[in-house]
C-alpha positions in Angstrom: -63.0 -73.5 -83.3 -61.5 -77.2 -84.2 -61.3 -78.0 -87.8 -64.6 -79.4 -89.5 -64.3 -82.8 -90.4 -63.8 -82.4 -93.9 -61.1 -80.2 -93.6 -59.1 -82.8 -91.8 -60.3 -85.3 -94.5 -58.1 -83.2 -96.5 -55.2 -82.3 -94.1 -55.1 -86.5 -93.7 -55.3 -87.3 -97.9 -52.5 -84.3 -98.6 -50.1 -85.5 -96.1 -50.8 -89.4 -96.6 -47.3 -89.9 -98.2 -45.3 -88.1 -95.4 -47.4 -87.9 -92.6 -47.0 -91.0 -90.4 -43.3 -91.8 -90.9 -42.2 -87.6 -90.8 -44.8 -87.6 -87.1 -42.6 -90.3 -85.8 -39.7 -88.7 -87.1 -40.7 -85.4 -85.6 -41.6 -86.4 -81.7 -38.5 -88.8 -81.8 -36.4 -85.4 -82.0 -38.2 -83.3 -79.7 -37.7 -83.5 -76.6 -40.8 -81.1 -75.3 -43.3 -84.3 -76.2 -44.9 -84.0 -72.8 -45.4 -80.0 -72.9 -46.8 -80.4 -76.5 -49.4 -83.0 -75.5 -50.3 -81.0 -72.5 -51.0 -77.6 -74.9 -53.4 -79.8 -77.2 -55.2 -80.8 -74.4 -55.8 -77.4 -73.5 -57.1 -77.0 -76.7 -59.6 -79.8 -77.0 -60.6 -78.0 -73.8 -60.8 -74.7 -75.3 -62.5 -76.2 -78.5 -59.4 -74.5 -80.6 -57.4 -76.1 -83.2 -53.6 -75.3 -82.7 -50.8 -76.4 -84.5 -46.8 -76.0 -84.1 -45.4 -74.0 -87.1 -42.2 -72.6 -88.9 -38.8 -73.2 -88.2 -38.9 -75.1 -84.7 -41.0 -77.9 -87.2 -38.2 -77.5 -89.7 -35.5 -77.4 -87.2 -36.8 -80.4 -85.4 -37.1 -83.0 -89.1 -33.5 -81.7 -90.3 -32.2 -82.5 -86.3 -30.9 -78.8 -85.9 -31.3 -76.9 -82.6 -33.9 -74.5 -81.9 -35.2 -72.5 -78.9 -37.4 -70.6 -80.1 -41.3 -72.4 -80.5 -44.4 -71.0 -82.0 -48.3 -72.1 -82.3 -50.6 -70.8 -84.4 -54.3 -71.1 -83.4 -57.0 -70.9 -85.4 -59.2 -68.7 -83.3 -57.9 -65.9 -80.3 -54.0 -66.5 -80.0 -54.1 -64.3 -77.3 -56.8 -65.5 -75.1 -55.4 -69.1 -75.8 -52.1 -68.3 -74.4 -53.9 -67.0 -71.4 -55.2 -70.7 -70.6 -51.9 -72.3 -71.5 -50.2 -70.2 -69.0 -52.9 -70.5 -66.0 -52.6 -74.2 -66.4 -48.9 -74.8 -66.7 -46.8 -73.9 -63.1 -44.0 -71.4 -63.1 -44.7 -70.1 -66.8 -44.9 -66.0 -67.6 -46.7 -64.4 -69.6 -46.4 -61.3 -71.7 -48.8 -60.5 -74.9 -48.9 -57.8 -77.7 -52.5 -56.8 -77.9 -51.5 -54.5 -80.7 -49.6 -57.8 -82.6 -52.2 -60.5 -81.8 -49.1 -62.1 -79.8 -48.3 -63.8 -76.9 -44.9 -65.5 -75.4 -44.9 -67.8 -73.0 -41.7 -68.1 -70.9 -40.3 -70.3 -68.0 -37.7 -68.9 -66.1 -36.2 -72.5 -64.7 -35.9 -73.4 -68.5 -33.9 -70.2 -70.1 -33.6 -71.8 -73.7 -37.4 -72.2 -73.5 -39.9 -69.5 -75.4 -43.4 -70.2 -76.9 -45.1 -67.6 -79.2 -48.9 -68.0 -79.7 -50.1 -66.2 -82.7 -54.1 -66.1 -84.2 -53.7 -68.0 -88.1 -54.1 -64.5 -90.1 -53.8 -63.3 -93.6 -52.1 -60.9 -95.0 -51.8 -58.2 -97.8 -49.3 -55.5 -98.7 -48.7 -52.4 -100.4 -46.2 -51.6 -103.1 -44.3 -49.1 -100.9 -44.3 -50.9 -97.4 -43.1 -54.2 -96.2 -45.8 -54.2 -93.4 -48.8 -56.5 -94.1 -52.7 -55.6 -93.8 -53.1 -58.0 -91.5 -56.4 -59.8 -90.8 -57.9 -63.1 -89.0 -57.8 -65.9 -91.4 -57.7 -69.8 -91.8 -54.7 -72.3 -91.2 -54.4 -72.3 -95.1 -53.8 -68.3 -94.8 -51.3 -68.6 -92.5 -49.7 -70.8 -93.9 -49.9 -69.7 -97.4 -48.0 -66.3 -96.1 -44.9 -68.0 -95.0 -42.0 -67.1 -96.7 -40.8 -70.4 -97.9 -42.3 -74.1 -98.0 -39.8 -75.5 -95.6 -41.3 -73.0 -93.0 -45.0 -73.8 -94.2 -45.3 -77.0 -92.6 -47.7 -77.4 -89.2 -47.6 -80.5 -87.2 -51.1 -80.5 -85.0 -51.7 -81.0 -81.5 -55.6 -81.2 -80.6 -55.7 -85.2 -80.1 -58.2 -86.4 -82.7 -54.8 -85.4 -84.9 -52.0 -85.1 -82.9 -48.7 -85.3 -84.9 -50.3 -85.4 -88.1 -48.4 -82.8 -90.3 -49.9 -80.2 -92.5 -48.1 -79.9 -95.9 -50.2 -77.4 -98.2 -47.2 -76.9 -100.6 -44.4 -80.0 -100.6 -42.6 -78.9 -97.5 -41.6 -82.0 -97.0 -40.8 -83.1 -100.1 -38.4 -79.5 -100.2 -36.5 -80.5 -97.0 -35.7 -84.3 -98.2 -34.8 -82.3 -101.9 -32.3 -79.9 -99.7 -34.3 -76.6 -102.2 -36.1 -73.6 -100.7 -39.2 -72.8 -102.8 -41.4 -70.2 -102.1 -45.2 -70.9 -101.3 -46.8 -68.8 -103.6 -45.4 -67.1 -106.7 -42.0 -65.9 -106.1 -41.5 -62.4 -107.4 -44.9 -61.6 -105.6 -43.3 -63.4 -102.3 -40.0 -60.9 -102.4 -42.2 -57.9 -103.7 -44.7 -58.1 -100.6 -41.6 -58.8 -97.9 -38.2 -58.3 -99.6 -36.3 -59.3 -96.4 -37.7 -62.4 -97.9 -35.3 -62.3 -100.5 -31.8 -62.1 -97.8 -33.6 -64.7 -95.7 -33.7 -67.2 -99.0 -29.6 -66.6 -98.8 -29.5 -67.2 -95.0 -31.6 -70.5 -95.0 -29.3 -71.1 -98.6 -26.3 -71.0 -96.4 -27.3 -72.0 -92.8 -28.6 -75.3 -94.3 -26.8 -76.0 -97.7 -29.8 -75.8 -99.6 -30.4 -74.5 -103.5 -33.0 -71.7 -104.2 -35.2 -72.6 -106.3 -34.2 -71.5 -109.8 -37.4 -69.6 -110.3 -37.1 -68.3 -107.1 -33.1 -67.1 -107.5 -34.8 -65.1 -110.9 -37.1 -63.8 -108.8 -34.4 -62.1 -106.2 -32.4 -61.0 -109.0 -35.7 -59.0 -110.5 -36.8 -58.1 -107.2 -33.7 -57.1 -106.0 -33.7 -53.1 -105.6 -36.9 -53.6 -103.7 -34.5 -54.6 -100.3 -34.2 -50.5 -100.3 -37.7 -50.4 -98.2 -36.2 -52.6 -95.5 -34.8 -51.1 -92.9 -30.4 -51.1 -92.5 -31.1 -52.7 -89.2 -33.1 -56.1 -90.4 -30.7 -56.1 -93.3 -27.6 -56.1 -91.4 -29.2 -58.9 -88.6 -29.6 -61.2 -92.0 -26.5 -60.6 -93.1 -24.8 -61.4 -89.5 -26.2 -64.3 -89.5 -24.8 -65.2 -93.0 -21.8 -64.1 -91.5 -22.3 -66.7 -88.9 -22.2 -69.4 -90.8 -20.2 -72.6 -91.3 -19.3 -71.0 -94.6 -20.5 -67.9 -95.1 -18.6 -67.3 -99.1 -22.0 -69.3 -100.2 -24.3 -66.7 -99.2 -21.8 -63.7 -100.3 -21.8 -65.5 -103.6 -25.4 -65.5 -104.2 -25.8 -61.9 -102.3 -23.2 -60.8 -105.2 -25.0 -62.9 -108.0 -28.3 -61.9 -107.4 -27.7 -58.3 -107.5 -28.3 -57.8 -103.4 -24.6 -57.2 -102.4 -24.3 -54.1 -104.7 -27.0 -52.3 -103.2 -26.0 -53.2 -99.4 -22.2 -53.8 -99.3 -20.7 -51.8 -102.7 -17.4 -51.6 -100.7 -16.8 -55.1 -100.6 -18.3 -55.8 -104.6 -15.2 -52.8 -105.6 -13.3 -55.7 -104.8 -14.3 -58.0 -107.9 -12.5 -58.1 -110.9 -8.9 -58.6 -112.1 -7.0 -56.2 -114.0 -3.8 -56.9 -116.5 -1.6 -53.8 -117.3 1.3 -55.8 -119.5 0.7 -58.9 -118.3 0.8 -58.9 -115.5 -2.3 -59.1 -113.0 -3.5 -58.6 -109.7 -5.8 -61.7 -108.2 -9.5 -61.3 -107.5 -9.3 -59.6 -103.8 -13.1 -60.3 -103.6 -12.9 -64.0 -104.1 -9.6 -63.8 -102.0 -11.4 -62.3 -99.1 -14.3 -64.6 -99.5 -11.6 -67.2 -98.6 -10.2 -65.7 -95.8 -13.5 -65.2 -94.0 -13.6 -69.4 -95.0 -10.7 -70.5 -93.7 -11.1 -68.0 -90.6 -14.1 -69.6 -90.3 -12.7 -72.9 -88.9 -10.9 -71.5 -86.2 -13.1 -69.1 -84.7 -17.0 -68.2 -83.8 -16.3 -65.2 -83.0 -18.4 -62.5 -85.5 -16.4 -59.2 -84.8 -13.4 -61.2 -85.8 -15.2 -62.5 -89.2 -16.0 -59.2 -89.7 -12.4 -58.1 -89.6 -12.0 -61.0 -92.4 -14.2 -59.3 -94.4 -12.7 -55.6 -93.9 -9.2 -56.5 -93.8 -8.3 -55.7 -97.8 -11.5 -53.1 -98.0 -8.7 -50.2 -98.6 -7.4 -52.0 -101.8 -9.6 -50.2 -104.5 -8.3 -46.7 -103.3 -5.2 -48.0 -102.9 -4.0 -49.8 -106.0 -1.2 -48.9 -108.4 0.4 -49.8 -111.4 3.9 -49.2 -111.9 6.4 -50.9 -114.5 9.1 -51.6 -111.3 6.8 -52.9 -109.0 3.8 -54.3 -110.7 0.7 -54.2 -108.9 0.9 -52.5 -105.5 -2.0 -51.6 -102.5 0.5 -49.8 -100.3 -1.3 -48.0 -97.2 -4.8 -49.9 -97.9 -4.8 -51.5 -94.2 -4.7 -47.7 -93.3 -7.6 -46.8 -95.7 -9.3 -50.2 -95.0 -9.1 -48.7 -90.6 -10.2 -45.6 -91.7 -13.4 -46.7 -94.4 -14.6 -49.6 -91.1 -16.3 -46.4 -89.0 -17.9 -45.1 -91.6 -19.3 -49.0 -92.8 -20.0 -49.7 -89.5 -22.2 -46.3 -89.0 -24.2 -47.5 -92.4 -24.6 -50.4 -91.5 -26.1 -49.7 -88.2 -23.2 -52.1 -86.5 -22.1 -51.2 -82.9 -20.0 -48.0 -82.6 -18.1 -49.2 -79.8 -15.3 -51.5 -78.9 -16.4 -53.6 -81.3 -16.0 -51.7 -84.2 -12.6 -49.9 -82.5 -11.5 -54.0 -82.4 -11.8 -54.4 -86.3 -10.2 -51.1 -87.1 -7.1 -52.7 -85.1 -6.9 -55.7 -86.6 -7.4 -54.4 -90.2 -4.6 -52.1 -89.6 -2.2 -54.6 -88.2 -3.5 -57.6 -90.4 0.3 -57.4 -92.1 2.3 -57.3 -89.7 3.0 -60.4 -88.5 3.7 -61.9 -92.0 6.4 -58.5 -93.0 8.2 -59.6 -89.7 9.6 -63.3 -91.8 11.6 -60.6 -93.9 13.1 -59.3 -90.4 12.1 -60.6 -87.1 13.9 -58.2 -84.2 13.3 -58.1 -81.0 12.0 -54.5 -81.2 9.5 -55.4 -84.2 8.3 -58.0 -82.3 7.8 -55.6 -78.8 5.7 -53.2 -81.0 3.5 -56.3 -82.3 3.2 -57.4 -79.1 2.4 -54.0 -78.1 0.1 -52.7 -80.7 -1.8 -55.9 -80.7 -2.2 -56.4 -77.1 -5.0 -58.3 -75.7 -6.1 -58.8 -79.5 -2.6 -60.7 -80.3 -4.3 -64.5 -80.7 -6.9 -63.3 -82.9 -4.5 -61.0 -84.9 -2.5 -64.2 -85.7 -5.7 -66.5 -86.7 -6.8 -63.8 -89.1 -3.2 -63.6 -90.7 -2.8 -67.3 -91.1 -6.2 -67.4 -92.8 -5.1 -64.6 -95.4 -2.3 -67.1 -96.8 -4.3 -68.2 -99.9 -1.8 -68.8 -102.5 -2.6 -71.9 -104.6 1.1 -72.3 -105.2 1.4 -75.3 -102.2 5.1 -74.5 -101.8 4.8 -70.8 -101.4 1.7 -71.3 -98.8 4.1 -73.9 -96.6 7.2 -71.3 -97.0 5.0 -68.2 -95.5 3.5 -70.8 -92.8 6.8 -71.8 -91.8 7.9 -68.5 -91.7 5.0 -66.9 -89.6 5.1 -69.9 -87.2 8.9 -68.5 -86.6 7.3 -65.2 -85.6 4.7 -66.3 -83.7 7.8 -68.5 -81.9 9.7 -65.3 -81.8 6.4 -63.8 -80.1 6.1 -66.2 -77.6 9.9 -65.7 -76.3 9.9 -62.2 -76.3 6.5 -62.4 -74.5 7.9 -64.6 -71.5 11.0 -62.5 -71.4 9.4 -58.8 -71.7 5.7 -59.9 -70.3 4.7 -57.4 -72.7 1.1 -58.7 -73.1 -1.8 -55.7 -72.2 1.3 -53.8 -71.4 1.3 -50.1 -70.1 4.7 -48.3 -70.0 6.2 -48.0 -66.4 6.7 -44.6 -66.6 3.2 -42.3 -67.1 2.5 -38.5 -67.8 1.7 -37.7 -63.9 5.1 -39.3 -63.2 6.9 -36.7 -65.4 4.9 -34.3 -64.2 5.4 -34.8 -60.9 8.9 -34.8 -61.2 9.8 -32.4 -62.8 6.8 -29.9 -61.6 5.6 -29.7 -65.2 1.7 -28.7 -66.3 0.5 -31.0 -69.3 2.6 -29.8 -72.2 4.2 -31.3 -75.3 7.4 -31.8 -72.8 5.6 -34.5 -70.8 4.6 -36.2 -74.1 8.0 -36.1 -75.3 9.7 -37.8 -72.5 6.8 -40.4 -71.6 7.2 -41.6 -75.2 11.0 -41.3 -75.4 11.1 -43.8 -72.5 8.5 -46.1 -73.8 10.8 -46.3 -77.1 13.6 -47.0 -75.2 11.6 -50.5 -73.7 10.8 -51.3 -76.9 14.0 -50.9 -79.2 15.8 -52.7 -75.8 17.3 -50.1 -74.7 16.5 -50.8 -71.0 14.8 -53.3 -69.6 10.5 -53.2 -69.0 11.6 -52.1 -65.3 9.9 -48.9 -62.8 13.3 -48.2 -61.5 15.5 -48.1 -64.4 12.3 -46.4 -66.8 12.1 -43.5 -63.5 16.0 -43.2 -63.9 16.2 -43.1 -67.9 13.1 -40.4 -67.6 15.1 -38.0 -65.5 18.3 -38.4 -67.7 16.1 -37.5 -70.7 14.7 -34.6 -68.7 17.9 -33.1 -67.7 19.0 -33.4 -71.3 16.4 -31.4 -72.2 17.5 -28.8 -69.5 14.8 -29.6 -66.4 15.3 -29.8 -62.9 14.4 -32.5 -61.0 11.7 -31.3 -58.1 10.1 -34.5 -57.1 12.2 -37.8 -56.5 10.1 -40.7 -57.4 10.3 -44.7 -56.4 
């Protein structure tokens, strides 16, 4: 049923600082004005109040993008939806009878999704993040939202459409740039601890502080995020990942305690050690960088996440010796081998995602050892080994030059932009690029009326050495005649000519 009159007395006296000039602010950025004043029309028809909530109302004041829409109505969500839909042409519907949830969808407008929901309240056990969820007022719901910012309501019956409801200084928060929880934080993060990696998300997605009480509260809270489920976890730390800088949220994951309990791999990177003077730099601040500056060239997450694995081999590999110093030989060979086993813990895909970051953490020095030495043949292998992956091999390498010695940084630069040169001709000349050898196990077999055996092996990989050291050129004909001479060496007969 609509709001009593009293209540919106108060909903108008709480918001009489913001209301008018944020409304304005609000329908000048949306561009779904029409659709909204059509939905609170339905509702003065249905005798409902219904509001627009959350992030699409935060999204909309701070001019950021959002798809995603949801109402709350104070009354049936469910059955409310139903009208929407049977007025409004070319809209589906689909509802959760089990979730008091409906989604409306339009399949001419893809980047278009309503979610109806009834205003509810919630409570929660110690040992479960799922609420006890019952049928409350507009002050419930919005009371249970996880921070003020997503607290605010903007309503669409007409007696008070566009007037926003501000229970707890949402406003206020978004103009001050600070996420604050509604209610008292350490209760907010105990109820729903995913509360606590979404406070680092909004931190980093929007560049806005945690409230200090509320960054105490994570840290106390923090071993509660073990009740949450790897999957939710891993789909807030993506999106960290995703950002414009994501070393801001790593930073405060790693501060607050979170980081330790989710990613301990990466946090064995912190520290510096000195063994007679001399010391190694901090490889978890130095990755943090990488995944920075890799950040401006690319929005690609697989290839962020090879920014974040591609030194994750260092702990197990470091050494101390009085020749050499500090050394991490062989870690881009512990760092491929330790990404499956990350990737199956963190519930990331097993698939040619994860087989991509394995290959690029294994290769991610490569192209900078080749300024000591750039041969043709080193260069074939590269070109090779990297394939397809070869552009985004190079990004990642030239984000990993972090010295804050200026002249050393432009000496590497200018050195790797000779081997990417060096690439480039050798790439024209060869056409190496997603190459397969010219020569393939059924052709040896074939040939020389071989079964698969160690033989076959030998010679297909004898002649695909011999393309890449230059022996012979990346040529059928000349690979078919340097196969048989290898064969004959090795005392075949030739059965089967080939062309």
């Amino acid at each position: 049923m609509l709001l009593n009159n009293k209540e919106h007395k108060r909903t108008r006296a709480r918001n009489k600082r913001f209301a008018g000039k944020m409304a304005f602010k609000f329908f000048e950025h949306t561009p779904y004005l029409h659709l909204f004043e059509r939905i609170g029309a339905i509702a003065d028809q249905e005798q409902v109040a219904v509001y627009l909530v959350g992030g699409y109302v935060r999204d909309v004041l701070l001019q950021r993008p959002s798809k995603d829409i949801d109402f709350v109505v104070v009354g049936n969500g469910v059955e409310f939806a139903k009208a929407v839909s049977n007025q409004m042409s070319g809209s589906k519907l689909a509802y959760f009878k089990n979730f008091g949830t409906a989604q409306i969808t339009f399949p001419d407008k893809e980047d278009l999704d309503f979610e109806f929901v009834g205003a509810r309240k919630e409570s929660y056990q110690r040992d479960s993040r799922k609420p006890i969820v019952e049928d409350g007022t507009l002050d419930d719901d919005l009371s249970r939202r996880d921070f003020t910012i997503n607290a605010l309501a903007v309503s669409l019956n007409k007696e008070s459409f566009g007037e926003i409801v501000d229970q707890f200084g949402g406003l206020k928060h978004l103009d001050e740039g600070v996420l604050k929880t509604p209610l008292e934080p350490a209760r907010t993060y105990s109820d729903d601890p995913l509360r606590m990696m979404r406070a680092i998300r909004f931190a980093t997605q929007l560049g806005f502080e945690i409230h200090p009480e509320s960054l105490d509260a994570i840290k106390q809270e923090a071993s509660r995020i073990e009740i949450i489920s790897q999957e939710r976890i891993t789909d807030e730390l993506n999106k960290i990942i995703l950002t414009k800088k994501p070393s801001v949220g790593f930073e405060l994951l790693y501060n607050t305690g979170l980081l330790q309990i989710i990613f301990h791999e990466l946090v064995a990177l912190q520290g510096v050690e000195t063994k007679n003077g001399i010391a190694h730099k901090d490889n978890f601040y130095h990755t943090l960088k990488v995944l920075d500056n890799l950040c401006e060239t690319t929005d690609d997450l697989w290839l962020r996440w090879a920014a974040i694995m591609h030194d994750i081999g260092k702990p197990a590999s470091k050494r101390f010796s009085d020749e050499h110093g500090w050394t991490f030989h062989g870690h881009e060979v512990i760092g491929e081998r330790m990404t499956k086993g990350i990737f199956r813990r963190m519930k990331l895909p097993m698939n040619e995602h994860m087989k991509y970051v394995q290959k690029l953490v294994a290769l991610h020095l490569r192209p900078i050892a080749l300024m000591n030495e750039v041969t043709d043949s080193a260069i074939r292998r590269l070109i090779v080994d990297a394939g397809e992956d070869l552009d985004d091999l190079f990004k990642l390498c030239k984000a990993d030059i972090t010295s804050k010695n200026e002249r050393k940084v432009q000496r590497i630069i200018r050195g790797f932009e000779n081997v990417q040169q060096k690439v480039k001709d050798v790439e024209e000349r060869d056409q190496l690029r997603n190459w397969n050898p010219p020569v393939t196990g059924e052709d040896v077999m074939t040939c020389f009326d071989l079964k698969p055996s160690r033989a076959v092996g030998d010679i297909k990989n004898a002649v695909r050495e011999a393309i890449l050291n230059g022996d012979i050129p990346n040529n059928r004909e000349l690979a078919i005649d340097y196969m048989v001479k290898i064969g004959m060496e090795l005392g075949l007969e030739v059965k089967n000519k080939l062309t």
